[in-house]
C-alpha positions in Angstrom: 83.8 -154.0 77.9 81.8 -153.0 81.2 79.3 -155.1 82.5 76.6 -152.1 81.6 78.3 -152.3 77.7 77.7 -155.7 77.4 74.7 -155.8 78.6 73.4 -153.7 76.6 74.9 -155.7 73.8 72.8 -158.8 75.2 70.0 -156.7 74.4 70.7 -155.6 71.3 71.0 -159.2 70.1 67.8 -160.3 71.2 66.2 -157.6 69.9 67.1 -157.8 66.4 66.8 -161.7 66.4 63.5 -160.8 67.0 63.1 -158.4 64.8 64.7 -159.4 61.7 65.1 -163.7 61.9 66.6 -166.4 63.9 70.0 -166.0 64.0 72.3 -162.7 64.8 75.7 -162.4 65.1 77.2 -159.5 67.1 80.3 -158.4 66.6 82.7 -156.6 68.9 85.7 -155.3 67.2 86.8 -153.0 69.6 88.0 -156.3 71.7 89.4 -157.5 68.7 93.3 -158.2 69.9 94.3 -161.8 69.3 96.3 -162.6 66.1 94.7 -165.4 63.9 98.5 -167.4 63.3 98.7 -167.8 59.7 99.9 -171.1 60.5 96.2 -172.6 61.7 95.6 -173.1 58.0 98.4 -175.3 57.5 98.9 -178.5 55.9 100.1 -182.4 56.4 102.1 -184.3 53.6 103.1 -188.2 54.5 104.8 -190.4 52.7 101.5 -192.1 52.3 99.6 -193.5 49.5 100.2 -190.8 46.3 100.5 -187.6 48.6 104.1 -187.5 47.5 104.7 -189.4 44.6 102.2 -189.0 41.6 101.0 -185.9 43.6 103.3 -183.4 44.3 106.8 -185.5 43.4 106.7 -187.0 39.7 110.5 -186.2 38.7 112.1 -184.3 36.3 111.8 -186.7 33.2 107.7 -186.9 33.6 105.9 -185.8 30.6 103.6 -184.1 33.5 104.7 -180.7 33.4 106.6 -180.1 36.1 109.4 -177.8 37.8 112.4 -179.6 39.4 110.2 -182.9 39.6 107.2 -180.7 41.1 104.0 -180.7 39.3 103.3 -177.3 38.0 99.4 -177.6 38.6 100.1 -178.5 42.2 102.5 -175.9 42.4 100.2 -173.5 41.0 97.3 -174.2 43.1 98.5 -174.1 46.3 100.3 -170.6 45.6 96.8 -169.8 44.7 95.0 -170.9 47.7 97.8 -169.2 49.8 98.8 -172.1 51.7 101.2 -171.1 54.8 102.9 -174.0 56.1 103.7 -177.7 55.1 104.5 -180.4 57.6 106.3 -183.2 56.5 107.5 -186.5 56.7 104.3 -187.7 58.9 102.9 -189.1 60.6 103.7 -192.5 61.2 106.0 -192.6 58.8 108.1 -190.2 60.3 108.8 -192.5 62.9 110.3 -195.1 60.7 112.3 -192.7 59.1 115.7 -192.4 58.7 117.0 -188.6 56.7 120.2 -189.5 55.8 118.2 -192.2 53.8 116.8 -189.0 51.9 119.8 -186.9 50.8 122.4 -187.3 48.2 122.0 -188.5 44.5 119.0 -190.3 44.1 120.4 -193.2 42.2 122.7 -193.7 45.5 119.9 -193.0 48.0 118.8 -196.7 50.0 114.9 -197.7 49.6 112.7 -198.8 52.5 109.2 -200.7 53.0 106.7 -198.2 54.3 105.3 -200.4 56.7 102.5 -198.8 57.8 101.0 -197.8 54.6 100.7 -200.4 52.0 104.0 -202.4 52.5 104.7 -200.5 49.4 108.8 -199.7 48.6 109.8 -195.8 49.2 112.8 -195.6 47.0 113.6 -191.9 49.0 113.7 -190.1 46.0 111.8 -187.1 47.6 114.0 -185.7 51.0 114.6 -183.0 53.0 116.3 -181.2 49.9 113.1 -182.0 47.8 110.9 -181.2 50.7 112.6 -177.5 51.5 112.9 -176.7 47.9 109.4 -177.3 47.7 108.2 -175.8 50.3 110.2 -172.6 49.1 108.4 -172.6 45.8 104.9 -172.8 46.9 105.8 -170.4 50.0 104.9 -172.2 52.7 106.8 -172.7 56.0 108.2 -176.1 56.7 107.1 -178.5 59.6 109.5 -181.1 59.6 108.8 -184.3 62.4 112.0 -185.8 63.7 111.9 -189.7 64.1 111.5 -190.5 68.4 110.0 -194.0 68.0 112.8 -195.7 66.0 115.3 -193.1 65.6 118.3 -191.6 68.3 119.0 -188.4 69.7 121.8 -188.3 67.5 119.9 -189.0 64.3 117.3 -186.0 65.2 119.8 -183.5 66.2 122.2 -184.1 63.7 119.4 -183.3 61.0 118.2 -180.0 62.5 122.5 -179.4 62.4 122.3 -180.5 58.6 118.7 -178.0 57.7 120.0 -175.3 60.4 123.6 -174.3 61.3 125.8 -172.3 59.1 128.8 -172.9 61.4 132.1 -175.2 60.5 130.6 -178.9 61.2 130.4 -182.3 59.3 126.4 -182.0 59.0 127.6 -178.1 57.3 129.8 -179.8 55.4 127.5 -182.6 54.4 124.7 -180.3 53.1 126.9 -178.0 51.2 128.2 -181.3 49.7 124.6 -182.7 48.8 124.2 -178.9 47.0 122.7 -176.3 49.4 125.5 -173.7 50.3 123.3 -171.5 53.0 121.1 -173.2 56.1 117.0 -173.0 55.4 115.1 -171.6 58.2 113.2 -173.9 59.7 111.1 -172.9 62.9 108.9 -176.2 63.2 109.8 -179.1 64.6 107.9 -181.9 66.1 109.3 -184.5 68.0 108.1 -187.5 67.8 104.6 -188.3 66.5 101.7 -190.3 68.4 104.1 -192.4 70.6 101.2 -193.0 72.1 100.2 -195.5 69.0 102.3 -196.1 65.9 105.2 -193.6 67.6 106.2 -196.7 70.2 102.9 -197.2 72.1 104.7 -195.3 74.8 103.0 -194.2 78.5 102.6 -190.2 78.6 105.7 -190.4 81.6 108.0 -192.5 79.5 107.4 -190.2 76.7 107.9 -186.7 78.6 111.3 -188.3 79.5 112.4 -189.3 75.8 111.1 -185.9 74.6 113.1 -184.1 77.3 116.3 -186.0 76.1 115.5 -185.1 72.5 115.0 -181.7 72.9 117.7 -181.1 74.8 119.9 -181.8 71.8 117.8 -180.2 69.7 119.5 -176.7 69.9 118.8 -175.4 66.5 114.9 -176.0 66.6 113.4 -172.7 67.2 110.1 -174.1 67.9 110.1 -177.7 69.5 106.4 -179.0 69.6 106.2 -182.3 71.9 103.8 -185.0 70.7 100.6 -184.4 72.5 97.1 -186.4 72.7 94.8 -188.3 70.5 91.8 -187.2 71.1 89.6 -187.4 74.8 93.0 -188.2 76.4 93.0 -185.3 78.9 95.7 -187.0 81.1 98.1 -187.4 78.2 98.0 -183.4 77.9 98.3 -183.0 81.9 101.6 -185.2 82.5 103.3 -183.3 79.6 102.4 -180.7 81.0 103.5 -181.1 84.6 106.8 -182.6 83.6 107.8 -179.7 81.2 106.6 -177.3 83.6 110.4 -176.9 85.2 111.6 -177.1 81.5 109.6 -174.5 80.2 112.3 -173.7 76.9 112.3 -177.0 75.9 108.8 -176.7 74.6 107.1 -174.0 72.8 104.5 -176.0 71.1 101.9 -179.6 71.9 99.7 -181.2 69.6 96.5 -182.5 69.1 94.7 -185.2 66.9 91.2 -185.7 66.3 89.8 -186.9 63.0 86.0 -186.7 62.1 84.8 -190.7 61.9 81.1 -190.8 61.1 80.7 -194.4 62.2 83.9 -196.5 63.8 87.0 -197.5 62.9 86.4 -200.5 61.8 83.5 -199.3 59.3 84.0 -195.3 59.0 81.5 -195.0 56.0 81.5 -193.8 52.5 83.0 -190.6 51.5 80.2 -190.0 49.0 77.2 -192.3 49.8 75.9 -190.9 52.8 72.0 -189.8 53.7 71.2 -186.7 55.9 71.5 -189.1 59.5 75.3 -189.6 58.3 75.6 -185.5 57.3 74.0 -184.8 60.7 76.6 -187.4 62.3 79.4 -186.1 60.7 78.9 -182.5 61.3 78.3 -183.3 64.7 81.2 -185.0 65.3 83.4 -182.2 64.6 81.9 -179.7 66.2 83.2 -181.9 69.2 86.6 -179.8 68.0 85.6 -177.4 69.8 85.1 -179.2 73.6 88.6 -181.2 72.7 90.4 -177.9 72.3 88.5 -175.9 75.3 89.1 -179.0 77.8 93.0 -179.7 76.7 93.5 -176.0 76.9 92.0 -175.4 80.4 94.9 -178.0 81.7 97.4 -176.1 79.7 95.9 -173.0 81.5 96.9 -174.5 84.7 100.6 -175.1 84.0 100.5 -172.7 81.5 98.7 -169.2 82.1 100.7 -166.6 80.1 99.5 -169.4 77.3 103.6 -169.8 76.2 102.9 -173.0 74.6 100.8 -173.1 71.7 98.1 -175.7 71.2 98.9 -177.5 67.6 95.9 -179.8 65.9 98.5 -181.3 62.9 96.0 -183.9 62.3 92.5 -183.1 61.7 89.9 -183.8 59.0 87.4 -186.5 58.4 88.6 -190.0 57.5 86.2 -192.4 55.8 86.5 -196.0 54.2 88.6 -196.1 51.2 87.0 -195.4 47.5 86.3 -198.8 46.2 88.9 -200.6 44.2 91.8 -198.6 45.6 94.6 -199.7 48.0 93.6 -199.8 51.4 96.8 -198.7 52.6 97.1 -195.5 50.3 93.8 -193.7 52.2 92.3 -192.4 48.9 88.7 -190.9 49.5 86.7 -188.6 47.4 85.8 -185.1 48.8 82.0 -183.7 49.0 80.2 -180.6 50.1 80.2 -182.4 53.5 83.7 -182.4 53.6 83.5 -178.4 52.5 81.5 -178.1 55.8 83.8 -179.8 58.3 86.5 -177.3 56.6 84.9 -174.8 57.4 83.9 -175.7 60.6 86.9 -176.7 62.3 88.9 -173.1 60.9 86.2 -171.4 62.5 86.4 -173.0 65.6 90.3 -172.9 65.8 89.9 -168.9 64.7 87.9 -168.8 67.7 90.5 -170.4 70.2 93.3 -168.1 68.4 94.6 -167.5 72.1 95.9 -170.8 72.4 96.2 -172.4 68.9 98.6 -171.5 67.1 99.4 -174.1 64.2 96.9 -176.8 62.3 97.3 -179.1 59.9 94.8 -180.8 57.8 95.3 -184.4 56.6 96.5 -184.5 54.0 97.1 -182.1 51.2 96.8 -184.4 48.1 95.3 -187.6 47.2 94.9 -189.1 51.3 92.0 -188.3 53.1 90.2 -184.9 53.1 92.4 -183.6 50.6 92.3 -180.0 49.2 94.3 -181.7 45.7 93.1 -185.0 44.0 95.2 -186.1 40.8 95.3 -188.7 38.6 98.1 -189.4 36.1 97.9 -185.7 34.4 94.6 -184.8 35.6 93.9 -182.6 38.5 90.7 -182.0 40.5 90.6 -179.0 43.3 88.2 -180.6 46.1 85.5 -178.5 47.6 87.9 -178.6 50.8 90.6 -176.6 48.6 87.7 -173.7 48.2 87.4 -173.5 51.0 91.0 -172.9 52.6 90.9 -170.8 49.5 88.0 -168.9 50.8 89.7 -168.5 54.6 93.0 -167.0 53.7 91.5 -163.8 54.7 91.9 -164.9 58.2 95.8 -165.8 57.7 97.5 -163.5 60.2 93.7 -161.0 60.7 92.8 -160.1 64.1 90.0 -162.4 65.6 86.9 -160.3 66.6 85.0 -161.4 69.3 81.5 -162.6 68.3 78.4 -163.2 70.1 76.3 -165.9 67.9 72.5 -166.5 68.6 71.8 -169.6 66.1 68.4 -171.8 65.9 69.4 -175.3 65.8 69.4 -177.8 62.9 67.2 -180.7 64.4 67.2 -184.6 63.4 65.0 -187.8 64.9 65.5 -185.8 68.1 69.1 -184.4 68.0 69.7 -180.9 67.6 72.9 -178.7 66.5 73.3 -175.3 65.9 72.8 -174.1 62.5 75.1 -171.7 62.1 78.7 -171.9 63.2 80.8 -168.9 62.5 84.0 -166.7 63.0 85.6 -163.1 62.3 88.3 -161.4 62.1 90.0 -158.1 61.0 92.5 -156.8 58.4 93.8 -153.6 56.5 90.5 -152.0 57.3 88.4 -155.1 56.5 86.0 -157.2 58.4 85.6 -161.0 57.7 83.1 -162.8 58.5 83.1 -166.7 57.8 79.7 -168.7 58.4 78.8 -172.3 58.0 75.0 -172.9 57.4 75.0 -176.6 58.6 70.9 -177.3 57.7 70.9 -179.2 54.0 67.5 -178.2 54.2 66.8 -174.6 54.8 68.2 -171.4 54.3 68.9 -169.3 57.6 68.2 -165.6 57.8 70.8 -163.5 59.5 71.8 -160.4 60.6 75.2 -159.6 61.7 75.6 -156.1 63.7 78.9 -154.0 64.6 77.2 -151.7 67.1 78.9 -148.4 66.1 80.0 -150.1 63.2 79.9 -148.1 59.8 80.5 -149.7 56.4 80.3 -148.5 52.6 80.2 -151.8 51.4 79.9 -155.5 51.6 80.6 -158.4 49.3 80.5 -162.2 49.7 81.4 -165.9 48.2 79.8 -168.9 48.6 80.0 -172.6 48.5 77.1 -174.8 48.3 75.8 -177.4 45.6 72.5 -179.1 44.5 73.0 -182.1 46.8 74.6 -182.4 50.0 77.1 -185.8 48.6 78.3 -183.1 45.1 82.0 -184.0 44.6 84.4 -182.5 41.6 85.6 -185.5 39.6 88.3 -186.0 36.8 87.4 -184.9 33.1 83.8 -183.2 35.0 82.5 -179.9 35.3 83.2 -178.8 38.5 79.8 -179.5 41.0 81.4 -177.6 44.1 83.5 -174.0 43.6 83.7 -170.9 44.7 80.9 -168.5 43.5 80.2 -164.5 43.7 77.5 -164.2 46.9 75.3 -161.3 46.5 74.8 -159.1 49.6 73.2 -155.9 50.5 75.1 -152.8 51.4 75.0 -152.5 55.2 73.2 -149.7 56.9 73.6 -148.8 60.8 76.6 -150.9 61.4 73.6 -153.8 60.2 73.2 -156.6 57.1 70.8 -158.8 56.9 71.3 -161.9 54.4 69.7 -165.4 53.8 72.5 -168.2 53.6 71.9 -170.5 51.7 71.2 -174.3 52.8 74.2 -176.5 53.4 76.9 -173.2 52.4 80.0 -172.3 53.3 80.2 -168.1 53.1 82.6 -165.5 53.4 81.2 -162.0 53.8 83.9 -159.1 53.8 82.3 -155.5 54.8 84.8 -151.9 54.7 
């Protein structure tokens, strides 16, 4: 756009904030060119707590309904939410992991203590056979995290051999043995997982070194994503950087983990009984996502400016203190509209830095932390997080359209936040728009404007509740879903709506 064009569009903006409310969102679709990677709205199952077992896992002789062990409601629900990609076996788990453990008959397969999650025995009835199967029922891509901090070279490569190769070799032979004639495709595969902590407390330079002996034996791995850093650890992400610089095909992929933590780590706060200070906290916490991923990715920029390797946040959500009574180890917390706004947040913002990330994962997809799946025995409850990765799918694989927001900000004993927080994208003739209102208080009046823009229609859905702490709960009505949101039909290339207070809304205009 020319410097006259935009401009011009500056202008535009103020003058309909003015004339029609306090925030506008301009859209510019005709510098709409980066793909929104399906993968961004992926998800994270560990070996942790009841993610596996009890949630998606429950065997073939449960009187739960089930398919090959798999719960059908699970099953179901996931298909329905459209969720793209799985990663699997953590976490920290995955490096204390041994695969071969996982394969075979399960009445031969060798148990383990999960020693970081409860001391509790994994008998490994649920492998990589179980995992892939899985993964191909619900049609998701597979993630799967090789083992760096306890496991070999040897180990990791000869189990991308065993998922991978259809040439004559033991690790062939070995899989066609254990039941599975043809190789899966599997593109994703991380190696290693926070060896900066529970991965083997390793220094950034010790760990470029391991990972360039791992992946250098890791010739079937399509895409090789190198543990990156927790959080504000900018020189973590510059020596990876810098040492893969002259071994450029040895990594197409880094990560990132940030969790939302209201409080500390030692107290993170109630997933349910929080007041508005704690809401405000929380939300503005996570908008931090969005300085984390500008500031790793300007290093990246500097080693990377073609922006080959793709930024990948596979751990991201908020973490609070355990529901009461449960095992402290097993991470169980209920989900709220709060946690429905961080959702939404964080996919916007990751939407919005589509030119460098290319893969998230939220933790986790059932029963640990912000969950989009709670169950319990039989029972299943759909969190207001599922809604809203329900909601999003019409970004999966849309073109991101640039947006210029003008928000008011949402104010508290002298803090301030924008209101809104929002993204957009384009697909099949359709324009998305996804907005956040983050006030719990007032509605927001807004206009969003495609200069030149022409559309027959618009529709909308919206999540919100009665009170900001609303949860969905076994044998309840549901308090948080996904409803029908009423909107005008535009006019100019123009809509004005009012979003609700504390909402999550999709608007779709053609």
């Amino acid at each position: 756009m020319t410097k006259m064009k935009l401009t011009l569009a500056f202008l535009f903006v103020i003058s309909t904030s003015i004339l029609y409310g306090q925030t506008t969102i301009t859209l510019f679709p005709d510098q709409a060119e980066t793909k929104i990677n399906k993968e961004i709205y992926g998800h994270f199952a560990e070996h942790l707590g009841r993610c596996i077992y009890g949630g998606i896992y429950v065997g073939e002789n449960s009187d739960i309904p089930n398919t090959r062990g798999f719960r059908d409601d699970v099953t179901g629900a996931l298909i329905d939410m459209k969720i793209p990609l799985l990663r699997w076996p953590g976490g920290c788990f995955a490096d204390t992991y041994n695969w071969k453990d996982g394969i075979g008959p399960r009445e031969e397969r060798p148990s383990m203590v999960n020693v970081h999650w409860g001391n509790v025995t994994e008998d490994n009835s649920f492998g990589t056979h179980e995992f892939l199967e899985f993964c191909e029922l619900i049609n998701a891509e597979p993630y799967i995290n090789v083992n760096v901090g306890s496991g070999t070279v040897r180990e990791a490569s000869e189990w991308i051999e065993y998922v991978t190769s259809s040439n004559i070799s033991p690790m062939t032979d070995l899989r066609k043995k254990n039941g599975r004639e043809e190789p899966w495709e599997v593109k994703y595969w991380g190696i290693g997982n926070e060896n900066w902590g529970c991965g083997g407390n390793m220094t950034p330079e010790y760990y470029a070194d391991v990972y360039r002996n791992f992946a250098s034996y890791a010739g079937g791995a399509e895409y090789k994503i190198a543990c990156g850093a927790s959080d504000f650890d900018y020189n973590w992400t510059d020596v990876l950087m810098s040492k893969m610089q002259s071994k450029k095909n040895l990594m197409q992929g880094l990560s990132l983990h940030y969790y939302t933590v209201t409080h500390d780590w030692a107290k993170k706060g109630s997933a349910t009984d929080f007041d508005e200070e704690e809401w405000f906290t929380t939300l503005s916490k996570t908008l931090l996502m969005d300085e984390l991923i500008q500031k790793h990715s300007t290093i990246m920029d500097k080693y990377d400016p073609e922006k080959r390797v793709g930024l990948i946040v596979d751990e991201w959500g908020n973490w609070f203190d355990v529901e009461p009574g449960t095992n402290p180890g097993f991470l169980y917390q209920q989900n709220t509209l709060r946690d429905a706004l961080v959702a939404g947040i964080n996919l916007n913002i990751f939407n919005n830095h589509a030119d460098r990330v290319k893969m998230s994962n939220i933790a986790q997809t059932i029963n640990v932390l912000q969950s989009v799946i709670l169950t319990k025995d039989d029972e299943m409850v759909l969190t207001p997080t599922y809604y809203v990765f329900k909601m999003y799918s019409v970004h999966q694989d849309a073109t991101l359209i640039p947006a210029n927001i003008k928000s008011g900000k949402y104010e508290i004993e002298g803090k301030s936040i924008p209101t809104i927080n929002a993204s957009a994208s384009s697909k099949n003739g359709v324009v998305s728009i996804t907005l956040c209102n983050l006030d719990p208080n007032k509605s927001e009046n807004i206009v969003i404007s495609v200069p030149q823009g022409e559309f027959a229609s618009a529709s909308g859905q919206v999540i919100t509740a009665e009170n900001m702490n609303d949860f969905n709960d076994f044998g309840e009505r549901e308090s948080v879903s996904l409803m029908e949101f009423n909107v005008p039909k535009p006019k100019d290339g123009k809509l004005a709506i009012e979003l609700p207070s504390k909402s999550v809304v999709l608007i779709q205009m053609k």
